[in-house]
C-alpha positions as CSV (number, residue, x, y, z in Angstrom):
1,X,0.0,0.0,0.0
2,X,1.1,3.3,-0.9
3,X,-0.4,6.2,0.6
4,X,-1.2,9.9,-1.1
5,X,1.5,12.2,-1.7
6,X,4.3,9.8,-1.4
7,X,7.1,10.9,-3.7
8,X,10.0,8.9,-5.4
9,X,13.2,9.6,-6.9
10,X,12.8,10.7,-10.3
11,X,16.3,10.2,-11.4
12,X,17.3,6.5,-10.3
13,X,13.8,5.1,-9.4
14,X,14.8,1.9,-10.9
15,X,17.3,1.6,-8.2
16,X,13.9,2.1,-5.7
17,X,12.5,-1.7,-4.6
18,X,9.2,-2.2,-1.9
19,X,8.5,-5.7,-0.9
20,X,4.9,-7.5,-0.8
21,X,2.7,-6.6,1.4
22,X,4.6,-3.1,2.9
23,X,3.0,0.2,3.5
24,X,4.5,3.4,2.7
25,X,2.6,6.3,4.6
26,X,1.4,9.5,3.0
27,X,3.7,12.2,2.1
28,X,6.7,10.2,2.6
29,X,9.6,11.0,0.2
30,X,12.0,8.3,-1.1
31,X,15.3,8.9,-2.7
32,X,18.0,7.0,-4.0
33,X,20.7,10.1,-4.4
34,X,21.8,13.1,-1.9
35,X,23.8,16.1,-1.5
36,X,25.5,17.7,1.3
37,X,24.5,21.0,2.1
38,X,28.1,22.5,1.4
39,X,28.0,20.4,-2.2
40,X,31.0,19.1,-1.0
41,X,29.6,15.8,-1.1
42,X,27.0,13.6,-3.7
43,X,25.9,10.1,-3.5
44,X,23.0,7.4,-4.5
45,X,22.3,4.1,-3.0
46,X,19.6,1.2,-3.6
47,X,16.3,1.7,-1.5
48,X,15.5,-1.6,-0.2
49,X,12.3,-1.9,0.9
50,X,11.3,-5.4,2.1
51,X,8.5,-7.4,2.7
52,X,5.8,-7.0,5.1
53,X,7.5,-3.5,6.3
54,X,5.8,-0.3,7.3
55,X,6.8,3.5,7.0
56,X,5.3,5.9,9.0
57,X,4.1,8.6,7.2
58,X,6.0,12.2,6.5
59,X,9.3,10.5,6.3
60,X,12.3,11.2,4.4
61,X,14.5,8.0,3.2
62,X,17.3,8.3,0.8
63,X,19.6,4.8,0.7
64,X,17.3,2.7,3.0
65,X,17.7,-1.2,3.1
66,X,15.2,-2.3,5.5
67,X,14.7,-5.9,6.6
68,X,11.3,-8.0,6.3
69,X,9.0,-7.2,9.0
70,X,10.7,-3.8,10.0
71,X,9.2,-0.6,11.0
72,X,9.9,3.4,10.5
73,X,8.2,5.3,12.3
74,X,6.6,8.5,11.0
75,X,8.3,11.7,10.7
76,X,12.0,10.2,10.8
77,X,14.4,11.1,8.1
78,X,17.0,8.5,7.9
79,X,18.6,10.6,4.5
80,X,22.4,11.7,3.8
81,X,23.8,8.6,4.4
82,X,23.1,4.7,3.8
83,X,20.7,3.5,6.6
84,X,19.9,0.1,7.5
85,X,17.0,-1.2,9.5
86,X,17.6,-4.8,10.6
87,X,14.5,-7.9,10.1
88,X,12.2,-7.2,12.7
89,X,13.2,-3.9,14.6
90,X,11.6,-0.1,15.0
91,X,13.3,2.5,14.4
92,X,12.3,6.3,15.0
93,X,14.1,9.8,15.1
94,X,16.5,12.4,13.7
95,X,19.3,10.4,13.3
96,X,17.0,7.5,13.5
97,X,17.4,4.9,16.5
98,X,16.4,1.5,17.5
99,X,12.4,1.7,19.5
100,X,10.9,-0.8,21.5
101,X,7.9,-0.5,20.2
């Protein structure tokens, strides 16, 4: 399920892959590339997306491999770097963190 006003990259979205069964939330923005804000720095990653995984909604991901059965929670921006969200765990927050629940 993908929600309204979720966006994807527009210039690697074939690099952009969401597993059965996962739920992107509304307004959630998904990229595969990123910039510092000095331009000293430019990079792009796969988004991995995997099965069964849910991402809150108003998010920001850029280079995200998450594992079946994780969770984001809404509002967290894991972006300007290469994230990734172990099978099974919640994460939340700016820099995102391992949650309980």
């Amino acid at each position: 399920h993908i929600y309204e006003g979720v966006k994807f990259d527009v210039f690697f979205s074939r690099l952009i892959e969401i597993g059965d069964n996962s739920t992107i939330g509304g307004s959630t923005l998904i990229y595969n590339h990123g910039a510092s804000a000095a331009g000293d720095y430019y990079g792009f990653g796969i988004v991995r997306i995997g099965k069964n995984c849910m991402i809150g909604n108003n998010s920001i991901i850029a280079g995200l491999k998450m594992g079946d059965n994780s969770i984001l929670k809404p509002v967290t921006a894991a972006a300007g770097y290469l994230f990734y969200i172990p099978e099974g765990k919640v994460y939340g927050g700016n820099p995102p963190i391992q949650m309980l629940h």
